[in-house]
N, C-alpha and C positions, 0 to 999 in steps of 0.2 A: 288669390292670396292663400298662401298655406293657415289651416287650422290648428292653434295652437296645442298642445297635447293635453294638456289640462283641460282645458274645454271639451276636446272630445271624450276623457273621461269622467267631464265633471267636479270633478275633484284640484280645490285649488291648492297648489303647495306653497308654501310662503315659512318664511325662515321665523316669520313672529308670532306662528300658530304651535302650540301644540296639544297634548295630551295630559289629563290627570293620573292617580296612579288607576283607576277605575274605566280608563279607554275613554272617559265622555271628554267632550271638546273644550278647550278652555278656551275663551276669551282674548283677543289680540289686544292687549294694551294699546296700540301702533296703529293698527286696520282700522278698528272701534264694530267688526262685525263680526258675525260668525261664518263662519262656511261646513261643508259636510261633514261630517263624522265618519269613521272608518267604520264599515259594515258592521251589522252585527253581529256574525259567526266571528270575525277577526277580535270585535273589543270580548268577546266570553273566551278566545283563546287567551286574547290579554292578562281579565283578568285570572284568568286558573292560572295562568304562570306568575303573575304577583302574587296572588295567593300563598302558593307552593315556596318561592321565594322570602316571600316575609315569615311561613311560617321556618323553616330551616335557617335563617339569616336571624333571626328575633326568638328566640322561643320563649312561650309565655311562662311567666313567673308561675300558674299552678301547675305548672305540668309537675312539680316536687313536693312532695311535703313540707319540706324546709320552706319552698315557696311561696305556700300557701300560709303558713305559719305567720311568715314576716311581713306578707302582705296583710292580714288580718290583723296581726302587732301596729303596724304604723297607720292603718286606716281607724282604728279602734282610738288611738295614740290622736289623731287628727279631730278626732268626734269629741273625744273627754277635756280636750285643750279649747277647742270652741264652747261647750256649754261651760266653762267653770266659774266665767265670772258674770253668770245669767240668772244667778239665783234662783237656780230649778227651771228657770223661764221666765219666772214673773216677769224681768226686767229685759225680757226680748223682745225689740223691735219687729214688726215684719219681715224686715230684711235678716235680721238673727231667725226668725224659724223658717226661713226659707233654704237658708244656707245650713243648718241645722239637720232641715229637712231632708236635704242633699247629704250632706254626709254622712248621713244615718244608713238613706241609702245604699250607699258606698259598702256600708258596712255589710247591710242585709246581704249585700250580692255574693259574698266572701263567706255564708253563714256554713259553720261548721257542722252542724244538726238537724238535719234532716227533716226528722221529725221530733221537734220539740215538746211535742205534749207527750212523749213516750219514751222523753229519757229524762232518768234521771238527776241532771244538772236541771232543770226546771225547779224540782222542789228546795223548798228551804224559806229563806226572808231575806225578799231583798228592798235596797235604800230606795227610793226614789232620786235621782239625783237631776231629772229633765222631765216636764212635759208644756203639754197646749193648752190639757183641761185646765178652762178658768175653775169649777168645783176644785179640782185637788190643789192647785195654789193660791186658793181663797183668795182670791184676788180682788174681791168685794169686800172683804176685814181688813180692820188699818192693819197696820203692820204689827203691832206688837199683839195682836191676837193671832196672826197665822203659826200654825204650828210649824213649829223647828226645822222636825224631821217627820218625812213621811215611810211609811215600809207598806212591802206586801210581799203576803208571804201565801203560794202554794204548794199544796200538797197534792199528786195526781194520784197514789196509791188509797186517799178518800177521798178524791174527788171535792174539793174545799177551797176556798180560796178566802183570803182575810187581807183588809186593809187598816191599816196603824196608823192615829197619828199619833205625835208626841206633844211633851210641854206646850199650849198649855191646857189644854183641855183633855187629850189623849182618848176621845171619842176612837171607835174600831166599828167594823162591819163585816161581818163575815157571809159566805155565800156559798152556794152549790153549783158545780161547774160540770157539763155536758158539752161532752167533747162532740164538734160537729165533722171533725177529718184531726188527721195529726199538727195543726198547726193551730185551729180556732175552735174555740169552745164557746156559749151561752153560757152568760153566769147570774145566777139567780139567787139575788139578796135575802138573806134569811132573818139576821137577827142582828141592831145595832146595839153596842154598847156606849152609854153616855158614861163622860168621867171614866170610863173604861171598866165601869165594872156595876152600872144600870142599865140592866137587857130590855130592850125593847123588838117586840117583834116588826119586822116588816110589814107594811100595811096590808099589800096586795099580791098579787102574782104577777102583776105587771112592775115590777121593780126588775127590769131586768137589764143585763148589758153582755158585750162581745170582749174579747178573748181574744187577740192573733197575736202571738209568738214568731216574730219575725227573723230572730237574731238571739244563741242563746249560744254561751259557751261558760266555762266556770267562775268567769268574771263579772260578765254581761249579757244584760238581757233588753232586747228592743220589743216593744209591743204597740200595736197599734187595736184602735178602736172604734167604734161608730163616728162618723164624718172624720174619717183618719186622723183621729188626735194620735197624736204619739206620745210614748210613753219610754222612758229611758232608763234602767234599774244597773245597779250595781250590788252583787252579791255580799251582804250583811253576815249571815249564819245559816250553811249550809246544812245543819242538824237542825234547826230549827222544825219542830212540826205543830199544827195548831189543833186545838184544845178542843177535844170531842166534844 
């Protein structure tokens, strides 16, 4: 009895097998098994010619400036539409800071800045308008004690950083920041003010916290912090500098 040909090469051909775009074997809805896979010099010729193909048939949005732009425009656009009616956070669900989390993200990855702690657009005061920390959205005070509005505002040419709250107590703290690379800094609480204008010094030297600039352009700024809280600012006053 003749030997089928497929058998002698192993390789079973069947009209309800095929290939993904990546050469691996997909699954016969039909069969319900799997059978061989095309070598493996063949699925790497594969994929370098999907490759080559997707890039030349698709070209990615940043390969232009303009690209880059509008893609940062509508991811930015997608971020500020999802926290607005989150009340800073307060009123996030898990599922609100996950998704949150995610298109933050999104954002990070599109960041125009390099190095953020060495330009520029960093300093000034900005709003608070998102984060995690239960501290900064007092989220242990009824309501009608959480302050308003929150701000922070730095300055890299003195190395400074200061946080604001407002109405209704308007308590601040201001701190000394050491940059550990161009994106995160050690910041090191110096001196609070109660009522905004009873200095109290810091207790210790261990008042300390982190820094990372994740996402900074002249609108917005993403930052993150110990146990990756996140931190979401929109640019208040770009002249802004805080009080030696």
């Amino acid at each position: 009895m003749a030997i089928p040909p497929c058998l002698k090469t192993g390789v079973l051909k069947s009209p309800a097998i095929g290939f993904n775009l990546t050469g691996s074997l997909m699954k016969s809805e039909d069969s319900g098994f799997a059978v061989p896979t095309k070598s493996k010099s063949i699925r790497k010729v594969d994929r370098e010619r999907l490759r080559i193909q997707a890039v030349f048939s698709f070209p990615p949005v940043f390969l232009t400036k303009k690209g880059r732009a509008e893609k940062q425009k509508q991811l930015k656009q997608e971020l500020l539409e999802a926290i607005e009616p989150l009340e800073r956070g307060a009123t996030a669900t898990p599922d609100d800071q996950l998704r949150i989390d995610q298109l933050a993200r999104k954002v990070e990855a599109v960041n125009p800045t390099k190095e953020p702690l060495k330009s520029d657009l960093i300093n000034g005061k900005w709003e608070l308008i998102y984060t995690t920390s239960a501290l900064r959205l007092q989220a242990k005070k009824p309501r009608f004690l959480r302050s308003i509005t929150n701000y922070q505002s730095i300055n890299m040419d003195t190395l400074k950083v200061q946080t604001m709250e407002t109405w209704p107590f308007y308590n601040s703290v201001t701190g000394d920041l050491k940059p550990l690379n161009s994106k995160k800094a050690v910041v090191k609480l110096q001196v609070y003010k109660i009522l905004g204008f009873i200095p109290v010094k810091a207790p210790n030297d261990s008042v300390r916290g982190e820094l990372e600039v994740t996402y900074v352009d002249e609108e917005l700024r993403i930052s993150r912090g110990k146990g990756n809280l996140l931190f979401i600012l929109k640019m208040f006053d770009p002249t802004y500098r805080i009080p030696l």
